[in-house]
TIROBA-166749 format. One record per residue: residue in three letters; x, y, z of N, C-alpha, C in turn. Coordinates in steps of 0.05 Angstrom, whole numbers, padded with zeros to 5 digits, always signed. Atoms other than C-alpha are relative to their C-alpha. Layout:
N
ALAXYZXYZXYZ ...
% end
This chain:
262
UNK+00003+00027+00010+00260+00329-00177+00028-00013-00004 UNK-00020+00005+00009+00319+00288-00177-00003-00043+00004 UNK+00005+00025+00002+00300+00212-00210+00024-00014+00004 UNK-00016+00009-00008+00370+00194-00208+00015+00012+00022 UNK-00016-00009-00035+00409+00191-00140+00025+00000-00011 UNK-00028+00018+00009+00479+00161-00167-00005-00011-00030 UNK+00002+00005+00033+00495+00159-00245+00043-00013+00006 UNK-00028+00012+00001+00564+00108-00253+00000-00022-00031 UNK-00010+00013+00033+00599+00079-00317-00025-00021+00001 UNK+00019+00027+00005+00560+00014-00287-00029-00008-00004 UNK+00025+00000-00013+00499+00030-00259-00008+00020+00013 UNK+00013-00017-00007+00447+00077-00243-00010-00007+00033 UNK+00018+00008-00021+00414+00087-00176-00028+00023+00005 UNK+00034-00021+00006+00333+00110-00191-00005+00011+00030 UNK+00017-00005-00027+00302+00148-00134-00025-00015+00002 UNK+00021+00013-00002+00237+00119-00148+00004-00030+00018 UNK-00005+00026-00007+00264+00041-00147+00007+00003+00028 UNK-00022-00005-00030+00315+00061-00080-00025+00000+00021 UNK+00002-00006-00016+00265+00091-00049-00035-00028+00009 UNK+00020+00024+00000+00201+00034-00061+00011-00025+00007 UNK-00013+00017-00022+00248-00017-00032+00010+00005+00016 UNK+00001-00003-00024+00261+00019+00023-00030+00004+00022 UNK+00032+00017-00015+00186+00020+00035-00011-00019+00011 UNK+00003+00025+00004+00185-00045+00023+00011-00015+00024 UNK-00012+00013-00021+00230-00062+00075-00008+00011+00025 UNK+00009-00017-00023+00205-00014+00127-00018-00011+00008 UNK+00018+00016-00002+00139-00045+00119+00001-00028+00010 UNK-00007+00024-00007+00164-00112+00116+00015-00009+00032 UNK-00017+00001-00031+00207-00105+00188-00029-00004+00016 UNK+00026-00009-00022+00150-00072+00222-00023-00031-00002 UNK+00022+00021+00007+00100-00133+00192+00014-00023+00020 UNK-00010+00021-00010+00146-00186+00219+00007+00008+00034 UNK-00005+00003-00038+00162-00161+00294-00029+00005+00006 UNK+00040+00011-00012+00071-00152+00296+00008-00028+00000 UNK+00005+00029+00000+00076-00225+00285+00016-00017+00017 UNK-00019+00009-00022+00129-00235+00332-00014+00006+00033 UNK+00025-00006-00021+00084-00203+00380-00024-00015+00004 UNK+00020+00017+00004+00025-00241+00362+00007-00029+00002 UNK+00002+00022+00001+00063-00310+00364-00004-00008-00018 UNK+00003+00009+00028+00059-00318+00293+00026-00015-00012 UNK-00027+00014+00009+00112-00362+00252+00013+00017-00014 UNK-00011-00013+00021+00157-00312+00225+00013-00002-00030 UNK+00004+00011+00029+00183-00348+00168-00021-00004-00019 UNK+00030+00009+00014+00121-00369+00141-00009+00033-00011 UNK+00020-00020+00003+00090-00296+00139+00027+00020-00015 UNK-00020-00010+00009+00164-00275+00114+00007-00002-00030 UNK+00008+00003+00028+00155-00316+00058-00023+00008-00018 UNK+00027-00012+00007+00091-00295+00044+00010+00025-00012 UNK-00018-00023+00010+00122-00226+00038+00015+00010-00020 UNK-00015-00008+00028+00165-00236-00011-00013-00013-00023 UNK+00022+00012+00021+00116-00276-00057-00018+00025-00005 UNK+00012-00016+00007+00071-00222-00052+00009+00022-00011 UNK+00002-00015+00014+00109-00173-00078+00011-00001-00023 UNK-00005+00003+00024+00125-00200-00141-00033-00008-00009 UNK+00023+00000-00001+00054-00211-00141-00009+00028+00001 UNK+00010-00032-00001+00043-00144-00126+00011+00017-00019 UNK-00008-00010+00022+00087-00116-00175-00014-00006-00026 UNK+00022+00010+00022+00043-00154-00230-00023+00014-00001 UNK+00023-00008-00007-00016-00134-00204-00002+00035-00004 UNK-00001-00018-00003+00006-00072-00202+00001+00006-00027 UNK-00003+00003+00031+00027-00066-00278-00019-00005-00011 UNK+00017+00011+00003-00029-00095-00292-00026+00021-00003 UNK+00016-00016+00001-00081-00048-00270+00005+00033-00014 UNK-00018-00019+00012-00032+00012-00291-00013+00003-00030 UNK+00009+00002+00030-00044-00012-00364-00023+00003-00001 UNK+00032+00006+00003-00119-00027-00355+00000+00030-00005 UNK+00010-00029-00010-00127+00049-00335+00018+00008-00020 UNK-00009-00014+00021-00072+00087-00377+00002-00006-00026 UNK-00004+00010+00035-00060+00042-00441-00010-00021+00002 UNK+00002+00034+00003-00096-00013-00452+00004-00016-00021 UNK-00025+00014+00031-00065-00026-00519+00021-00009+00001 UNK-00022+00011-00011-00015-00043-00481+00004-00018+00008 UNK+00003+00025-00013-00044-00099-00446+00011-00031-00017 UNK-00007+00018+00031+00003-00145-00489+00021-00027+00032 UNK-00021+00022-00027+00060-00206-00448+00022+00023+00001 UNK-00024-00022+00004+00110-00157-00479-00001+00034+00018 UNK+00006-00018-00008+00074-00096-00453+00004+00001+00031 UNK-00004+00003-00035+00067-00122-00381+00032+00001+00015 UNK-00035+00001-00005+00141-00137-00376+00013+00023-00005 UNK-00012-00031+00005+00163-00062-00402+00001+00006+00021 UNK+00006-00019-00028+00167-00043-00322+00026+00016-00011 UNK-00023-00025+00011+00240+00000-00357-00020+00029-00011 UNK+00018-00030+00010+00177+00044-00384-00013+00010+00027 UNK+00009-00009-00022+00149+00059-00314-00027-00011-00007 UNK+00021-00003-00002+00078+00052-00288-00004-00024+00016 UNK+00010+00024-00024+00055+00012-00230-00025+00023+00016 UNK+00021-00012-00018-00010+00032-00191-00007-00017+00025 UNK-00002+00006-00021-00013+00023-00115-00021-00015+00002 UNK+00015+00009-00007-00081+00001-00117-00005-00036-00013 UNK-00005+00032+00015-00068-00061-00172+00012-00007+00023 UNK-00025+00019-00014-00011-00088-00116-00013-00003+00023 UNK+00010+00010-00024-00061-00082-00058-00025-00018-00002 UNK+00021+00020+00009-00113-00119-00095+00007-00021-00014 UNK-00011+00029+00000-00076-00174-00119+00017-00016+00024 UNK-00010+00009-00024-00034-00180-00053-00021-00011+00019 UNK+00020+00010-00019-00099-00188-00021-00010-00030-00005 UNK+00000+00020+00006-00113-00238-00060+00014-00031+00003 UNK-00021+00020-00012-00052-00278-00051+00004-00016+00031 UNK-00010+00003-00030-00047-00269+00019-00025-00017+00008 UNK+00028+00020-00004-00122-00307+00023+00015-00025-00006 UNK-00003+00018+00009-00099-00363-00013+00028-00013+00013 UNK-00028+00010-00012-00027-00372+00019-00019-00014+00024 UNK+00002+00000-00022-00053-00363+00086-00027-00024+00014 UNK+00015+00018-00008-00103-00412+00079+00017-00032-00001 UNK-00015+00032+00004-00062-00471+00044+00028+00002+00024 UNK-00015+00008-00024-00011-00454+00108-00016+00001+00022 UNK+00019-00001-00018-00069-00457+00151+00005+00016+00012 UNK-00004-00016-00013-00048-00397+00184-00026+00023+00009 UNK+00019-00017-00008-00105-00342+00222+00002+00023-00015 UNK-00004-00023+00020-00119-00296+00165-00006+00029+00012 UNK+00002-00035-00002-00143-00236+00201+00021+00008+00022 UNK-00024-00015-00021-00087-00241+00253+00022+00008-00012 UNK-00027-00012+00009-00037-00239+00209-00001+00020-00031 UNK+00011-00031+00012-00074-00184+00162+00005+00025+00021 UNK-00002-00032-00020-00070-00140+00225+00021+00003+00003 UNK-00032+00007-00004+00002-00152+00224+00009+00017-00023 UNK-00004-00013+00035-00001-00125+00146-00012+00024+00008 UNK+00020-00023-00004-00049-00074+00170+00012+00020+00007 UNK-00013-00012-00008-00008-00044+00219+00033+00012-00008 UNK-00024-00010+00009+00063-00040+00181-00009+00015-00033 UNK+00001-00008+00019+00034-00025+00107-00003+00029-00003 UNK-00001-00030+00001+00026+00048+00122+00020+00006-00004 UNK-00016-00009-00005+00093+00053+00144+00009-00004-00031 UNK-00012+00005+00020+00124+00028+00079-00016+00020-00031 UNK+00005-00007+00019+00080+00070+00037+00004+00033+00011 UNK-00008-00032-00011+00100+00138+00074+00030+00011-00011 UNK-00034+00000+00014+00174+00116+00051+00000+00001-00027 UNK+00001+00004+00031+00156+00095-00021-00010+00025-00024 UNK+00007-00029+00017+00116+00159-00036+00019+00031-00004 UNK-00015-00018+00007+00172+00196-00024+00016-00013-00027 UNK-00011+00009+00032+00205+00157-00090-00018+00019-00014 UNK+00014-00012+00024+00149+00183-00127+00003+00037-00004 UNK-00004-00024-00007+00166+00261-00107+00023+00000-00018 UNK-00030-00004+00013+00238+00255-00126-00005-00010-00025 UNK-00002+00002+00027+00221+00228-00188-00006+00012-00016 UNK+00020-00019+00017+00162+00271-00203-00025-00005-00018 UNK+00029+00011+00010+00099+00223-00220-00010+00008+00021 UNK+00015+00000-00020+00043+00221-00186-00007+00032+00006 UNK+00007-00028-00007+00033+00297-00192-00020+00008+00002 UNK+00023-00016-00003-00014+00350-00175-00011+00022-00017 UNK+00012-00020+00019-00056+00396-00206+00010+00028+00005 UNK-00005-00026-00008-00032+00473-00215-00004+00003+00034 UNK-00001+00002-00024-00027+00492-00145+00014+00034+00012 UNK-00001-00028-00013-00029+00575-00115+00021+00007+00025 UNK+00001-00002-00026-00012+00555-00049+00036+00002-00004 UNK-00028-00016+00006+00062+00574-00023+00015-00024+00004 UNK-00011+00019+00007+00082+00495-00020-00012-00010-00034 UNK+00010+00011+00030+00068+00486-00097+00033-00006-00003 UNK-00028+00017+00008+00127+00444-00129+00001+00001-00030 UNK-00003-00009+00023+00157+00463-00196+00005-00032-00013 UNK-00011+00036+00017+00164+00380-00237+00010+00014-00019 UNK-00013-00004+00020+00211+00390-00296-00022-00012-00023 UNK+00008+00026+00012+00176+00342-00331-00040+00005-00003 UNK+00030+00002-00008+00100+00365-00315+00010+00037-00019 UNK-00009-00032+00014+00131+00446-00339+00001+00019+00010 UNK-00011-00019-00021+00140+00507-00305-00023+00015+00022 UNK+00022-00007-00009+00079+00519-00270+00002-00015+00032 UNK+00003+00005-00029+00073+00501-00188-00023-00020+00002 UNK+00023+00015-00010+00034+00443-00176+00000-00028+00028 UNK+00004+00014-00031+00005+00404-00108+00022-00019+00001 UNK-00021+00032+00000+00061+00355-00083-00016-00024+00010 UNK+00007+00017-00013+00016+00306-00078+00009-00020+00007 UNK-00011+00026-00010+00060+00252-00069+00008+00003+00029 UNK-00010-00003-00023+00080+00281-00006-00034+00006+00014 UNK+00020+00016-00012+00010+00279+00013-00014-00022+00001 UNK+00012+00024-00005-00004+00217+00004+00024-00016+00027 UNK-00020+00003-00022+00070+00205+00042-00015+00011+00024 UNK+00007-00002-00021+00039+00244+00096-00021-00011+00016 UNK+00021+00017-00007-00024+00209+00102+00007-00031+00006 UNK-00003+00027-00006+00003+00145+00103+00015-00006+00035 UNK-00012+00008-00022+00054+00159+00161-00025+00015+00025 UNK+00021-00005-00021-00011+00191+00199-00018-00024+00001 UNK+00008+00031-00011-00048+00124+00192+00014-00010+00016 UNK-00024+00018-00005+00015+00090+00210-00001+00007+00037 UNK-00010-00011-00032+00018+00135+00281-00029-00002+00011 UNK+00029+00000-00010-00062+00130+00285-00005-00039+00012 UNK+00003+00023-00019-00065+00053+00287+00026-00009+00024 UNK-00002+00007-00026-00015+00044+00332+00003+00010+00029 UNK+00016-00021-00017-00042+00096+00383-00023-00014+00000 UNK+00032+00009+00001-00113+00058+00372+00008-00034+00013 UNK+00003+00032-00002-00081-00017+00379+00002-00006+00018 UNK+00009+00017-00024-00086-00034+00444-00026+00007+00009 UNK+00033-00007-00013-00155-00009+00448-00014-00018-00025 UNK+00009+00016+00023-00164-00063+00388-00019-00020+00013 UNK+00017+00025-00010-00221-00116+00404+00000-00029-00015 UNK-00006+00025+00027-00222-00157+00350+00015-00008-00035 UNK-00016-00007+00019-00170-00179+00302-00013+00004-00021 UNK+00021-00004+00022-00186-00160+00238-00006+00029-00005 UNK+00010-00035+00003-00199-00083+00257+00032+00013-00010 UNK-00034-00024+00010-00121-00061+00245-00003-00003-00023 UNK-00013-00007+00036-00121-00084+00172-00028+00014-00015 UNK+00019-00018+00014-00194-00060+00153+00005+00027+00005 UNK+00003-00031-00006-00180+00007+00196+00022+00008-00018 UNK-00012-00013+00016-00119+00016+00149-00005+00004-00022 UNK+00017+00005+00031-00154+00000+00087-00022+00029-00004 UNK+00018-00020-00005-00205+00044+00106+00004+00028+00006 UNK-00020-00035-00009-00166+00105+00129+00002+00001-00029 UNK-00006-00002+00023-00127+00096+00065-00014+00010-00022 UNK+00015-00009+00020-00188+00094+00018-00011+00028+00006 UNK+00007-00036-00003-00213+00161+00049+00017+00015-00009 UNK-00022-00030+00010-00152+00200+00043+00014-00005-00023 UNK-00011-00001+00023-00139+00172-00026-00014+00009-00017 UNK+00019-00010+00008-00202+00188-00046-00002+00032-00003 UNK+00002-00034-00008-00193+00266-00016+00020+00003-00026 UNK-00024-00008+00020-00124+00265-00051+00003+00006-00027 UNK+00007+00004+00023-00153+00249-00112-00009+00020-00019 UNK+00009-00035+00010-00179+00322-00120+00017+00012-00018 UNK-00025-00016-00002-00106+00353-00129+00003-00023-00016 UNK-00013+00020+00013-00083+00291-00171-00003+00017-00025 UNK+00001-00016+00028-00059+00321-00244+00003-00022-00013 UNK-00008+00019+00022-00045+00261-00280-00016-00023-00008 UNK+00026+00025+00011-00106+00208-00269-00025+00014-00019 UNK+00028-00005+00017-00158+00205-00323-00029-00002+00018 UNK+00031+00005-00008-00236+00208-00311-00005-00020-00005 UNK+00009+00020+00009-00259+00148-00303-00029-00009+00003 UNK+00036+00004-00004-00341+00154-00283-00004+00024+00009 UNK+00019-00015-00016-00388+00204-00261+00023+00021+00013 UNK-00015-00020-00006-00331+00263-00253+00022-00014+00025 UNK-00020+00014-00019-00289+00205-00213+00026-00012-00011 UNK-00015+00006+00006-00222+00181-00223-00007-00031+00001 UNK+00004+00032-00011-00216+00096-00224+00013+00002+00032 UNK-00009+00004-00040-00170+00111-00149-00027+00010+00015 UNK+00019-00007-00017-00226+00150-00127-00020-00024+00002 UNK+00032+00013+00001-00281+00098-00147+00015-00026+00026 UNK-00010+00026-00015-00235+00043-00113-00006+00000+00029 UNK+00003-00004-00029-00229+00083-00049-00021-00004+00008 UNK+00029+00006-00001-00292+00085-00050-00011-00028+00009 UNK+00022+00038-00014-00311+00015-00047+00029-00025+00014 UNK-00017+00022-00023-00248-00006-00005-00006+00014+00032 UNK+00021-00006-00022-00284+00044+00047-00016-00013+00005 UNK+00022+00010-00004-00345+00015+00046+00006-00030+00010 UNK-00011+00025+00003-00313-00054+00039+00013-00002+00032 UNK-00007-00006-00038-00273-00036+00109-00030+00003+00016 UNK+00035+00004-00012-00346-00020+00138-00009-00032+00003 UNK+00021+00030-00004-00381-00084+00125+00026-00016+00004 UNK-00016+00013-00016-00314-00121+00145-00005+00002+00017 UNK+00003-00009-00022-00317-00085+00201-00020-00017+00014 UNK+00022+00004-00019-00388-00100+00230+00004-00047-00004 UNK+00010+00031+00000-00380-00178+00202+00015-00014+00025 UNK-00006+00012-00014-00321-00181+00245+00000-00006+00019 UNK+00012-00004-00029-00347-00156+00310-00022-00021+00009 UNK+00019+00024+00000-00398-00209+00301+00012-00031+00005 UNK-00013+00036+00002-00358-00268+00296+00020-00004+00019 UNK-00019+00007-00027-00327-00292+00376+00017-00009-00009 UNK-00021+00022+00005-00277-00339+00349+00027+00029-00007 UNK-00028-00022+00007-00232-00259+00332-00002+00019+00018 UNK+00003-00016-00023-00244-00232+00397+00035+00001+00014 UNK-00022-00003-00003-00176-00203+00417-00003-00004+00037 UNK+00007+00006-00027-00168-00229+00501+00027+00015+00012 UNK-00029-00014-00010-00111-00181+00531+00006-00017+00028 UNK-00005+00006-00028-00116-00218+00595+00022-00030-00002 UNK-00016+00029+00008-00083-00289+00556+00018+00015-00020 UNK-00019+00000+00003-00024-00293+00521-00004-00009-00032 UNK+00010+00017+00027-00034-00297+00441+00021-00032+00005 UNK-00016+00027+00008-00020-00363+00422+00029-00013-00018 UNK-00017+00010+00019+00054-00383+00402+00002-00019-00024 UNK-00010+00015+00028+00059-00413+00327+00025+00002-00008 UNK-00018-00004+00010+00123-00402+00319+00021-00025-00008 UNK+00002+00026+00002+00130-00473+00318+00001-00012-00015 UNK+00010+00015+00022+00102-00484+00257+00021-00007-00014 UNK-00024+00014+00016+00131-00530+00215-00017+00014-00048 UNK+00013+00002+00038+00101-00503+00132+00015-00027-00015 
% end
């Protein structure tokens, strides 16, 4: 476990923080050359980007408290991010949110440039979960096996690195959709098929997790989520295949926006 990288008279450098804006940016590259591909306005979906994740950081804090303290849920409380606690699933459910509402008042094609999100957000969470390793949240339950990981902080006992499974799951989405995207038909399938990947193998992960509470019926709140952001990918799925107007045409040339004036 090593939370700090660089300790100086001035300034610290966290592993966690370092390594969640290098996610951030990983993700963010990859998001912007899809849309460069697609003919999308890169500014526009650039700004978007950075709106959302101060949006997503909220969101994220937000649900954090709901689930571990909700005595916490104070103006003062939300703003403590120096005490830690952000949950991945708050920042993809208020980003979703955001990104609706932007992407409409810039009139921009929401599920084209969701597949754009679809296809880089893996990448950036393969980078970020390694923060959570070196820090040593996000741990696992006791753990036999001959990769068990000693946390200082969790006590001397070997338990699952799950953050490095979730790191690994993410960069196997990441290599799965784009191995699958040119066999894409209609936009719309990259960002549900990552949503949907995701909620499965967060859901599995969720086994080995040592640190989430029970939150229903022998389920964690991540598991219940996955759960219904699976299902939720599903019936996206079938609505989108239905609807011509997101029929992906390999034989034309997406349409340049890059034009756009916001």
């Amino acid at each position: 476990m090593v939370p700090v990288l660089l300790e100086t008279p001035w300034f610290n450098v966290y592993s966690y923080g370092l390594l969640l804006a290098l996610g951030y940016a990983a993700g963010t590259l990859w998001i912007l050359w899809e849309a460069r591909r697609e003919g999308l306005p890169g500014e526009a979906i650039f700004d978007m980007l950075l709106l959302q994740m101060i949006v997503g950081v909220f969101g994220s804090r937000l649900l954090f408290l709901w689930e571990y303290a909700p005595d916490k849920l104070t103006l003062t409380g939300i703003l403590a991010f120096e005490s830690g606690g952000l949950t991945f699933y708050g920042a993809v459910i208020s980003s979703l949110v955001f990104d609706l509402l932007y992407l409409k008042f810039m009139r921009l094609p929401f599920w084209r440039v969701m597949d754009c999100v679809g296809f880089g957000l893996p990448l950036g969470m393969a980078v970020a979960r390694l923060g959570c390793f070196l820090n040593g949240c996000c741990h696992g339950t006791p753990c036999s096996w001959p990769w068990g990981v000693v946390f200082p902080r969790v006590g001397d006992m070997p338990v699952h690195p799950t953050q490095l499974y979730e790191s690994g799951a993410g960069l196997g989405i990441f290599l799965m959709l784009q191995r699958w995207r040119p066999r894409r038909r209609n936009y719309g399938e990259g960002f549900t098929a990552c949503m949907g990947l995701y909620g499965v193998f967060r859901f599995l992960v969720e086994f080995w997790r040592g640190d989430n509470p029970i939150f229903a019926w022998g389920m964690t709140l991540s598991q219940w989520v996955g759960l219904g952001m699976a299902a939720g990918s599903v019936v996206a799925w079938q609505l989108i295949g239905r609807t011509p107007d997101l029929r992906v045409v390999p034989s034309v040339a997406p349409r340049d926006l890059s034009g756009f004036q916001g």
